[in-house]
Every structure is written in structure tokens, then in C-alpha cells.
SENU-954993 format. One record per residue (C-alpha): residue in three letters; x, y, z; residue number from 1. Coordinates in steps of 0.05 Angstrom, whole numbers. Example, Ala and Ser with C-alpha at 12.3 -4.5 7.8 and 13.67 -1.06 7.14 Angstrom:
% SENU-954993
(ALA (246 -90 156) 1)
(SER (273 -21 143) 2)
***
This chain:
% SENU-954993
(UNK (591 -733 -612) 1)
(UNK (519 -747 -637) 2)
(UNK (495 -720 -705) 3)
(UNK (426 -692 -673) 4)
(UNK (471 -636 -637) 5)
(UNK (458 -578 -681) 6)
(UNK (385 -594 -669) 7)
(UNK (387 -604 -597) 8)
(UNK (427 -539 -589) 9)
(UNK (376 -503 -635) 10)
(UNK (318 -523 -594) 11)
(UNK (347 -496 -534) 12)
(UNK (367 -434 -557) 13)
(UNK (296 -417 -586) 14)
(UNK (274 -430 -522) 15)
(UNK (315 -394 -485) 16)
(UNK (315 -331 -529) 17)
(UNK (235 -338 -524) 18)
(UNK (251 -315 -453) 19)
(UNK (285 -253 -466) 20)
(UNK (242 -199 -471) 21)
(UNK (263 -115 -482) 22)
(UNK (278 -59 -528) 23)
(UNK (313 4 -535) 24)
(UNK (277 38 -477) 25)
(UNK (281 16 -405) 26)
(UNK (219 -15 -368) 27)
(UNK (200 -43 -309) 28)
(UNK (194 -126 -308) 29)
(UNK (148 -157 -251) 30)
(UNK (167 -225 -255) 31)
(UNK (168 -290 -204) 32)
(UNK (198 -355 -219) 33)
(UNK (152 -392 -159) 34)
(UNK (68 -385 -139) 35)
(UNK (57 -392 -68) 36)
(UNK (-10 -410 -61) 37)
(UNK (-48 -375 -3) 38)
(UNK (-64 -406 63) 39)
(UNK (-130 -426 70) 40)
(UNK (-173 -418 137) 41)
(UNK (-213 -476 174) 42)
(UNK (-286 -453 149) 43)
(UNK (-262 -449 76) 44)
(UNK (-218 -511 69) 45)
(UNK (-277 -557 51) 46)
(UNK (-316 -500 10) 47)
(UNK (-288 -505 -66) 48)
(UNK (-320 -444 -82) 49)
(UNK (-306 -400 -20) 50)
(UNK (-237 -421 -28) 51)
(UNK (-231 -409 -109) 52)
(UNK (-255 -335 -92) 53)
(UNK (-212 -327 -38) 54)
(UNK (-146 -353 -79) 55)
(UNK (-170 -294 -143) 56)
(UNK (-182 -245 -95) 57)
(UNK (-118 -257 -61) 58)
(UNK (-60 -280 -98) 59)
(UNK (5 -302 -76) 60)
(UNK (51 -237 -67) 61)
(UNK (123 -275 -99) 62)
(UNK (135 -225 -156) 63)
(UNK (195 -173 -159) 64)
(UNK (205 -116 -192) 65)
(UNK (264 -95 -242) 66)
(UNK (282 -35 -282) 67)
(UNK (326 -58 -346) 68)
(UNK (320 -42 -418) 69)
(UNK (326 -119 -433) 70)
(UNK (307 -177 -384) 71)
(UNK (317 -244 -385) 72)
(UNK (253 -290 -356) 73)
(UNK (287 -357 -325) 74)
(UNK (277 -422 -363) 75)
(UNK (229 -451 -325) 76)
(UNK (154 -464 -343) 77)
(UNK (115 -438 -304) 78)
(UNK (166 -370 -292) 79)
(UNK (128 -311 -315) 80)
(UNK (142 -231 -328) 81)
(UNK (103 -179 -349) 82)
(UNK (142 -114 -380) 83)
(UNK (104 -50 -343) 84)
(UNK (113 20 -369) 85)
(UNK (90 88 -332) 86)
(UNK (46 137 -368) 87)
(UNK (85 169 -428) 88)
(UNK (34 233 -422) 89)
(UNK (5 282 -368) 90)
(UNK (-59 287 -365) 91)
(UNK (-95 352 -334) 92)
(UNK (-155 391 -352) 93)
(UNK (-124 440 -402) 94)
(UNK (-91 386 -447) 95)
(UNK (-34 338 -446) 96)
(UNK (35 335 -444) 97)
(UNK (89 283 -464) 98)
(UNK (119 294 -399) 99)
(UNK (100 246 -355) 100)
(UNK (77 253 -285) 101)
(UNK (70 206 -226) 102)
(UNK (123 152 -246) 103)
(UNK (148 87 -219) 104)
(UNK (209 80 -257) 105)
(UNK (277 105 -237) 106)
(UNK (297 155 -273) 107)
(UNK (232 150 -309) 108)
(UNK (231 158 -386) 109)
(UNK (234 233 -397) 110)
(UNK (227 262 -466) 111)
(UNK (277 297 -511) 112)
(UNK (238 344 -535) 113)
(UNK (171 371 -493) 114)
(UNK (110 375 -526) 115)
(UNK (37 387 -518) 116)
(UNK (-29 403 -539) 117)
(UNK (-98 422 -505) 118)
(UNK (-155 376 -521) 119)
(UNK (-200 407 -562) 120)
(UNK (-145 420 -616) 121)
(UNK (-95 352 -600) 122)
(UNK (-113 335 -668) 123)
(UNK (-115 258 -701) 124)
(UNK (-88 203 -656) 125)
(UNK (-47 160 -699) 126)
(UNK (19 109 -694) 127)
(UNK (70 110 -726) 128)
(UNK (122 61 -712) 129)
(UNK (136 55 -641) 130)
(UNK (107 128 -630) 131)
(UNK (36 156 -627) 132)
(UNK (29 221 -674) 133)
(UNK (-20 267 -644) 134)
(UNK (-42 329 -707) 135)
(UNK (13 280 -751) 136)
(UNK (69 307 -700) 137)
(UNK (108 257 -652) 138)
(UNK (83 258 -585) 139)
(UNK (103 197 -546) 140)
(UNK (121 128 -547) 141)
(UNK (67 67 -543) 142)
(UNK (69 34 -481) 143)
(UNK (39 -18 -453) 144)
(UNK (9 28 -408) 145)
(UNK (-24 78 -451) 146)
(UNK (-30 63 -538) 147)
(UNK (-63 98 -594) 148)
(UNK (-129 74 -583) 149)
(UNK (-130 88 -508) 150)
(UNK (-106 155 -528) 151)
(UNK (-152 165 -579) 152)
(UNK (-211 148 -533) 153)
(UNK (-192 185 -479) 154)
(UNK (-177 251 -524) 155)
(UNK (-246 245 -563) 156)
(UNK (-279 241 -483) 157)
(UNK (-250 300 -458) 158)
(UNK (-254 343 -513) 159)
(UNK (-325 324 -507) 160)
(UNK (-331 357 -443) 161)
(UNK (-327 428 -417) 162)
(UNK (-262 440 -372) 163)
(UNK (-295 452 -305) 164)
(UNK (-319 377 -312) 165)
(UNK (-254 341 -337) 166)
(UNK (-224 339 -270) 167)
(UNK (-281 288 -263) 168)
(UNK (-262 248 -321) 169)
(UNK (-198 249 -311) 170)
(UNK (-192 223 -239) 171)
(UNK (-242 166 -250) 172)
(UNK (-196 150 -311) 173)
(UNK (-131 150 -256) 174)
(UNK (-171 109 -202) 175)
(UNK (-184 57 -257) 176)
(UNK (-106 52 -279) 177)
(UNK (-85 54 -213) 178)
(UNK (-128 3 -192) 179)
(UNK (-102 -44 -145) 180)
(UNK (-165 -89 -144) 181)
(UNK (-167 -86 -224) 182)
(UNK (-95 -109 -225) 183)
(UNK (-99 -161 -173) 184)
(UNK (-169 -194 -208) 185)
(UNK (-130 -198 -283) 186)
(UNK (-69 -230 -252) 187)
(UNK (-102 -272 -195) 188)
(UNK (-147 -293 -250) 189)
(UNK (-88 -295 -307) 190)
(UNK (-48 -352 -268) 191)
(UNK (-102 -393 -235) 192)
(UNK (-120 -406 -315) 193)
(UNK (-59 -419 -334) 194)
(UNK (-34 -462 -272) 195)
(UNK (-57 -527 -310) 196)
(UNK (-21 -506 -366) 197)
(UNK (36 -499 -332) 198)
(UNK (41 -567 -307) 199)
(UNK (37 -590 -375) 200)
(UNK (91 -545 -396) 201)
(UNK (135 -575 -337) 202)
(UNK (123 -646 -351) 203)
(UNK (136 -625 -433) 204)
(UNK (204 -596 -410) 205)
(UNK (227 -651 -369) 206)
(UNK (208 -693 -426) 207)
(UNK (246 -668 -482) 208)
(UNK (304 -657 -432) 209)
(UNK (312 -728 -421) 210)
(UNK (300 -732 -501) 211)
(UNK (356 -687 -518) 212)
(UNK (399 -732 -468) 213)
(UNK (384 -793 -505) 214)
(UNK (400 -762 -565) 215)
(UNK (475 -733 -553) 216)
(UNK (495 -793 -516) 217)
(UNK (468 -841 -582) 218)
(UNK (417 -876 -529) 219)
(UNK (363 -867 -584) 220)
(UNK (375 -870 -654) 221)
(UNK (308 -836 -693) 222)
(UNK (333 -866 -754) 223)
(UNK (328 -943 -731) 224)
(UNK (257 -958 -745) 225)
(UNK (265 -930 -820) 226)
(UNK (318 -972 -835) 227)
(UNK (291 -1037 -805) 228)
(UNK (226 -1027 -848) 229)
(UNK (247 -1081 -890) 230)
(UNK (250 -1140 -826) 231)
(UNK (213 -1117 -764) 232)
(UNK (264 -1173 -731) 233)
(UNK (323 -1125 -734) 234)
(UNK (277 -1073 -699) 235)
(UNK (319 -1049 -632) 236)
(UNK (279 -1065 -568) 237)
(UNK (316 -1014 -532) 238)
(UNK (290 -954 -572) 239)
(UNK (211 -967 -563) 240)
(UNK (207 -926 -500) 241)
(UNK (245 -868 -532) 242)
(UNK (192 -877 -592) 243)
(UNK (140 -874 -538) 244)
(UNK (164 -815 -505) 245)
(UNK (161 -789 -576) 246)
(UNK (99 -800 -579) 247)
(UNK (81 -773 -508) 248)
(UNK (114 -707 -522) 249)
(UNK (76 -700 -587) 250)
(UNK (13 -720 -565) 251)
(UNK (25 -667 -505) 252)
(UNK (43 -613 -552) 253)
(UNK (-27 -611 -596) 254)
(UNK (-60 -610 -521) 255)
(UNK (-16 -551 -493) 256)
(UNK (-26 -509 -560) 257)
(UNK (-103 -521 -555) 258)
(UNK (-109 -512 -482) 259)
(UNK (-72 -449 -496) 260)
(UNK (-116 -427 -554) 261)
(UNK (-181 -437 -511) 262)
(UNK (-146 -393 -450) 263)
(UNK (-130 -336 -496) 264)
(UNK (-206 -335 -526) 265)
(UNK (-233 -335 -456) 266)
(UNK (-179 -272 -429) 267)
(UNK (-167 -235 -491) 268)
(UNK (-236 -257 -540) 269)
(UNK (-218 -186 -580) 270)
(UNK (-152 -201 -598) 271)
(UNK (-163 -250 -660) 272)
(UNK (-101 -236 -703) 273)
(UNK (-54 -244 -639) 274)
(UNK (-85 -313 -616) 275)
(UNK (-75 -338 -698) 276)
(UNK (-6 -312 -693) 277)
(UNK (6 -351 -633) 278)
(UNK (-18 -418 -641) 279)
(UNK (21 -415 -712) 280)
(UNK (86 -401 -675) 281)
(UNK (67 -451 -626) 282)
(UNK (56 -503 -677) 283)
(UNK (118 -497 -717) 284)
(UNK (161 -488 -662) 285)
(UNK (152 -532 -603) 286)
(UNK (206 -499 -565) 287)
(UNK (160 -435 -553) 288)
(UNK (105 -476 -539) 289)
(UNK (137 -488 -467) 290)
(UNK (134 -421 -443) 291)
(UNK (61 -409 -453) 292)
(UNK (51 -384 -385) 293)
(UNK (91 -323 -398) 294)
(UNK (60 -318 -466) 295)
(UNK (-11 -319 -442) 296)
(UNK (2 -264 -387) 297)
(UNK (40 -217 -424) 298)
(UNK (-21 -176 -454) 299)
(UNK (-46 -166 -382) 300)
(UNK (1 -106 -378) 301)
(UNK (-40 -66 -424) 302)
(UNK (-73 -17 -387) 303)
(UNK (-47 -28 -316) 304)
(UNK (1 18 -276) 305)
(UNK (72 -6 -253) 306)
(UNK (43 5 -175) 307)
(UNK (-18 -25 -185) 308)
(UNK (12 -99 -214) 309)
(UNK (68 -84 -153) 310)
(UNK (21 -70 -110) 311)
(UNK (-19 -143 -128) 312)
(UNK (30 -184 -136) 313)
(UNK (98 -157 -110) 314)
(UNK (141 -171 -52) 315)
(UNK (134 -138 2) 316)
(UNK (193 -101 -7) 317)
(UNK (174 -100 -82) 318)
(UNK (107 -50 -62) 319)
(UNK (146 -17 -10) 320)
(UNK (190 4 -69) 321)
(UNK (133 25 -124) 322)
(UNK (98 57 -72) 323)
(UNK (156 104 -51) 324)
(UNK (182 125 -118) 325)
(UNK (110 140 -141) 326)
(UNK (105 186 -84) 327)
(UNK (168 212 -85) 328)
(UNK (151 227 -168) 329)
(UNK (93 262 -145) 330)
(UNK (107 306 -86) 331)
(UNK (181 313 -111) 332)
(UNK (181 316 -188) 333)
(UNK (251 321 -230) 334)
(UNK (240 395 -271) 335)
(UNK (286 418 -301) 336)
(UNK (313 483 -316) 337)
(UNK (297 495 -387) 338)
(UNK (218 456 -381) 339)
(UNK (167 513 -404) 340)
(UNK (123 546 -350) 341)
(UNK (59 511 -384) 342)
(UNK (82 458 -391) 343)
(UNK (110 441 -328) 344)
(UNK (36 473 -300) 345)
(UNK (5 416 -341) 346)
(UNK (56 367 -309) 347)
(UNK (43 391 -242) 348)
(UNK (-36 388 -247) 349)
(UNK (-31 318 -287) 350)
(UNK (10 304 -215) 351)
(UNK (-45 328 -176) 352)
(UNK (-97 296 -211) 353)
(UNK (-59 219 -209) 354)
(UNK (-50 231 -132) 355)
(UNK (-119 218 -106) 356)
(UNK (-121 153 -149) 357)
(UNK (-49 129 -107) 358)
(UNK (-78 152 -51) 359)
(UNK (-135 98 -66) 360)
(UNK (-76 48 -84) 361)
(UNK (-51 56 -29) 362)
(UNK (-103 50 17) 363)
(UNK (-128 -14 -15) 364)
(UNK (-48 -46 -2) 365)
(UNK (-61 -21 64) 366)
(UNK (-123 -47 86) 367)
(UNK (-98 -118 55) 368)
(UNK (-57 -128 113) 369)
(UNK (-2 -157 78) 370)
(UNK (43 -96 61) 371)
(UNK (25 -34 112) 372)
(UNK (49 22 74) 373)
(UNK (46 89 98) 374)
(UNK (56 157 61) 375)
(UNK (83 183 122) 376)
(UNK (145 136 128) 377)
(UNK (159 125 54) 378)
(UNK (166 204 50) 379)
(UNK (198 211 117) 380)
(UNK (282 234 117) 381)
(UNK (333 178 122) 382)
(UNK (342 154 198) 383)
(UNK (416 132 175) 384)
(UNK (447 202 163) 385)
(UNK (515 223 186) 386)
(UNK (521 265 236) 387)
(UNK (546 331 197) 388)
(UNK (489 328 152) 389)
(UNK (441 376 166) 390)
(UNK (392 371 97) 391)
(UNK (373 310 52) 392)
(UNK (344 310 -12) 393)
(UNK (263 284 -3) 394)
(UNK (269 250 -79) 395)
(UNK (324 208 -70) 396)
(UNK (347 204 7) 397)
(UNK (411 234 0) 398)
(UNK (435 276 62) 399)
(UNK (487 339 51) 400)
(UNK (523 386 93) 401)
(UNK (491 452 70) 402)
(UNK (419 465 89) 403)
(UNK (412 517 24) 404)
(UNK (413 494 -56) 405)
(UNK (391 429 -93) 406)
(UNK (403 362 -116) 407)
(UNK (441 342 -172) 408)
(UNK (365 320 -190) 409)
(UNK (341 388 -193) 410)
(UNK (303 379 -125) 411)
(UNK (296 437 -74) 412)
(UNK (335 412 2) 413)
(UNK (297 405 66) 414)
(UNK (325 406 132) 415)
(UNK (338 337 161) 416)
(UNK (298 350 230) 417)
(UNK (240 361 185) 418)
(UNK (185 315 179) 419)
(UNK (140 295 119) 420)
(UNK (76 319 121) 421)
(UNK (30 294 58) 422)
(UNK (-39 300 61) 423)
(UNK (-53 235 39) 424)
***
């Protein structure tokens, strides 16, 4: 066996493990291994920049969406994943809670101890750790959907303004993370920057997986040239186009890491210390330098709900999905026995609030054309009951035998003949 196998082995590892993304909480991982590029009509095939709008407003629905507490990206180059979390808090006009309202996930994170706080006395936003401190006392985790300094603009805003007038604030905030048009811009606009880099990444892989070839099977010796310094005669003919694809790969490396510096300035131009911690990685270790696409997209998370990016960029099925357990979440919460009476009132406005902002979500799936979602048949009972079921559970679709009681979830029974009616 070759000598260069603990290095080949090492390379391939880093780049693998640079795939695997997670942490001790679950999350939700849109991901798609493949861009299908949209079809392009007659009057717009010969008009570049008809066509370049077209592609960023509309961007190829191929992602999928996973709930895992770890999540593994596949080795390709131009695979990508972003890690989407729900709202940690509840927002309504009184204050906040760290119960969360109008979720995606399934279960969604729930707290193990409640909290909350109205607005004008939340105190200090602060993080510490993994966990934003609000008065210096744990609230809730940092997510990529809400941080510290998204919670500390948002408190300083509405403690700004008089109660009657946050229910204002607060649903323009919603309609903006719920965004479907937000979300499909930043990723439409996310991969059609990095699609060139991509390529580059490809042809870098297939390059150093021929290299690593050559170098278990002895086909090229990187020692040769050294020790025929002293008569260019004894130099091996056979190993100038490995030195050349040396070459190639190196050359192709300084490109991909500045290409890749110059596309983080232009979509993150804030975010100075992250782009200098990148490029430094990148540079040491060529390895992570092939997954840049997944690199370059993971910040576009921040900010965005789990339906919105599903919504953009999922499946089909994928929005179909999102849409249905955000509904369900919403018109069918989990609350348990033990959850205070004001603060499950503050989780049950926060709901209220979030719902005109999926309504909105909804609406602009809808009027796509490419998904047709309905509130009235993602909430409607299960067509595939037995016939000695009589009630179903609206959260999760199970049917039962006895019309009276609840779910294991804590969810109030309907009768199966009844319809959902949401006034969405």
C-alpha cells in the first residue's frame, strides 16, 4: 500500500465531516443535492435579462425538508442545506414567552421550564452561551431564527410603543419572517451566485479524486522531482501530468477561495470576522474549500421561518408538509396541563398574531401555481379512517373509537363527520 494513505484518508474525512452539520437540539434541514433550473417561455428565451429575473424570482423547487438533531449534507459540490429553527419565543402585545407558538417542527422544541416577561420590564437582552438571558435570567435558546440582537431590537421597539399599537408592530414583524417572497429572493439569489462556484468546486473534486487515485496505486510519486534535482535526465516522463494536475488544482484553489471571498462581501458585507474566519479555513485546508456552496448559504437562515424557505424552495410535498404542521401548531396547539393561565394567554395571542402572516404565506405558495395549498384540506379529517372510528385527533390525524376525551397530545377530539372550518 502507498505511503500517502494516511493523507489521502485525512483529506477525505475533513471533507466529509465538513458536511455534517447539528447539535444537541433537533432542527429542521432544507437541503437538495440537484438545481433544476426553470423552464423558460418563447418571449424570454432570447432576453438575458427577462430571463435572469425570471430564474431569482422563481427558483427551482428540489429541496426537502428533515427534522434530525444531526444531519449529514451528501458529498457532492454543489449539495447544499440550510439548518432552520422555529421561533424559540411568543410574541403578543403584553410581553413574551419562551413558549413558542406557530411551529413547523415535529414535536417542536418546547421548554423545560416556562418563562416570561412583559416588555416594558423584559430587562437586558444578553447571550450567554447558547442561550439569550433576558433581566440576566435564561430565557431561550439562539436560533437561527431569532438571536440576541434580533431580540434586543425587537424588545427596545415594542416597549417603545403603547399596547393598543403593538399588535401593529408585531404582525408586520410576522409578515416579514414569514415571508415567502423574502425567502425565495435570498435563496433564488444565494445559488444563482454561487452556481459558478460550484462548477469549480466539481471540477476541484473530480480532480483531487483522480489525484488521490494516483497516489494509493503509486501512479505518482511527489517525491520524484526532488530527488532527480541533481540530473534532470533521471526526471520520470510519466509523472509531468500528475505535476500538472498539481498545479491545476492549486491554481483552482486560490480562485475558488477568492471567488468565494468576493460572494460573501456582496451577500453578507456586515459580517467581517465570519468572512476572515472563512477564507483562513479555506486556505489551510483545501478539503473545506470544496463545499463552499453550502458554506456560503448557510447564514441565509438567519432570520427566515422554516415555512417560508419550504415554501421557496421545497418539494411539493415538502410545502404541503410545513404548511400543515404550521397550521395544525396554530389552530391545534400542544398545552399542557401544568402551563400557567398567562402564559398559555400569551401563547395563544402570539398564535393569533403569527396567523395572518401564514395566511399571507400561504396565499403567495398559492397564487405561484406550483404547490396549491389550501387551509381547508390540510386541516380537513383523514379520508382513510376505519370504519369504527367515529373521532380523530385535528393535530395529528389519528382516528379513535370514542367521540369524548383527548389525545395522548393533549388535544381536544372532534367528530370524524366534521369538517374544518378556518377562517383563513
Amino acid at each position: 500500500m502507498s505511503d500517502w494513505w494516511s493523507v489521502v484518508a485525512l483529506f477525505w474525512a475533513l471533507y466529509l465531516a465538513d458536511g455534517v452539520s447539528g447539535g444537541r437540539r433537533e432542527r429542521l434541514f432544507l437541503s437538495a443535492w440537484r438545481i433544476r433550473r426553470a423552464p423558460r417561455s418563447r418571449d424570454t428565451r432570447r432576453d438575458k435579462t427577462a430571463s435572469t429575473v425570471r430564474r431569482l424570482a422563481h427558483p427551482a423547487q428540489t429541496a426537502t425538508l428533515t427534522q434530525a438533531g444531526w444531519f449529514f449534507t451528501p458529498p457532492l459540490p454543489w449539495a447544499w442545506a440550510l439548518a432552520l429553527e422555529d421561533l424559540p419565543v411568543g410574541i403578543a402585545t403584553a410581553g413574551l414567552t419562551n413558549w413558542p407558538a406557530a411551529s413547523t417542527s415535529r414535536p417542536p422544541a418546547l421548554p423545560d421550564h416556562t418563562n416570561a416577561a412583559r416588555w416594558e420590564k423584559s430587562g437586558a437582552v444578553s447571550t450567554k452561551g447558547a442561550w439569550m438571558t433576558l433581566g440576566g435570567r435564561r430565557f431561550s435558546p439562539v436560533t437561527a431564527a431569532l438571536n440576541a440582537a434580533g431580540l434586543r431590537n425587537l424588545t427596545a421597539r415594542l416597549a417603545s410603543v403603547a399596547e393598543p399599537q403593538r399588535a401593529a408592530v408585531i404582525i408586520a414583524w410576522q409578515n416579514r419572517f414569514f415571508s415567502v417572497l423574502r425567502a425565495r429572493r435570498r435563496l433564488a439569489v444565494g445559488l444563482a451566485r454561487t452556481r459558478g462556484l460550484a462548477w469549480l468546486n466539481t471540477l476541484q473534486f473530480a480532480g483531487w479524486l483522480l489525484l488521490s487515485i494516483g497516489l494509493l496505486n503509486d501512479a505518482f510519486d511527489p517525491g520524484q522531482p526532488f530527488s532527480a534535482l541533481g540530473s534532470w535526465r533521471r526526471l520520470d516522463p510519466a509523472q509531468i501530468p500528475w505535476w500538472a494536475l498539481c498545479a491545476g488544482l492549486l491554481s483552482a484553489h486560490f480562485i475558488a477561495v477568492v471567488a468565494a471571498w468576493r460572494i460573501h462581501r456582496r451577500l453578507y458585507p456586515k459580517s467581517t470576522d465570519e468572512r476572515a474566519n472563512l477564507i483562513f479555513s479555506a486556505l489551510l485546508l483545501p478539503a473545506q474549500a470544496l463545499r463552499f456552496r453550502m458554506v456560503l448559504l448557510r447564514p441565509l437562515a438567519q432570520g427566515m421561518a422554516p415555512l417560508a424557505c419550504a415554501l421557496a424552495a421545497g418539494t411539493p410535498e415538502t410545502a404541503r408538509v410545513a404548511a400543515a404542521a404550521t397550521l395544525l401548531d396554530i389552530c391545534h396547539p400542544i398545552r399542557p396541563v401544568g402551563l400557567p393561565a398567562s402564559i398559555a394567554n400569551l401563547v395563544d395571542e402570539a398564535a393569533e398574531l403569527a396567523r395572518p402572516a401564514v395566511e399571507r404565506a400561504l396565499c403567495a405558495a398559492t397564487t405561484d401555481g406550483r404547490t396549491g395549498l389550501r387551509p381547508a384540506e390540510l386541516l380537513a379529517p383523514p379520508a382513510d379512517a376505519p370504519p369504527s372510528a367515529c373521532a380523530y385527533c385535528p393535530r395529528c390525524g389519528d382516528s379513535f373509537v370514542q367521540r369524548e376525551g383527548k389525545c395522548p397530545h393533549g388535544v381536544r377530539l372532534r367528530p370524524l363527520h366534521e369538517i374544518a372550518q378556518e377562517s383563513f
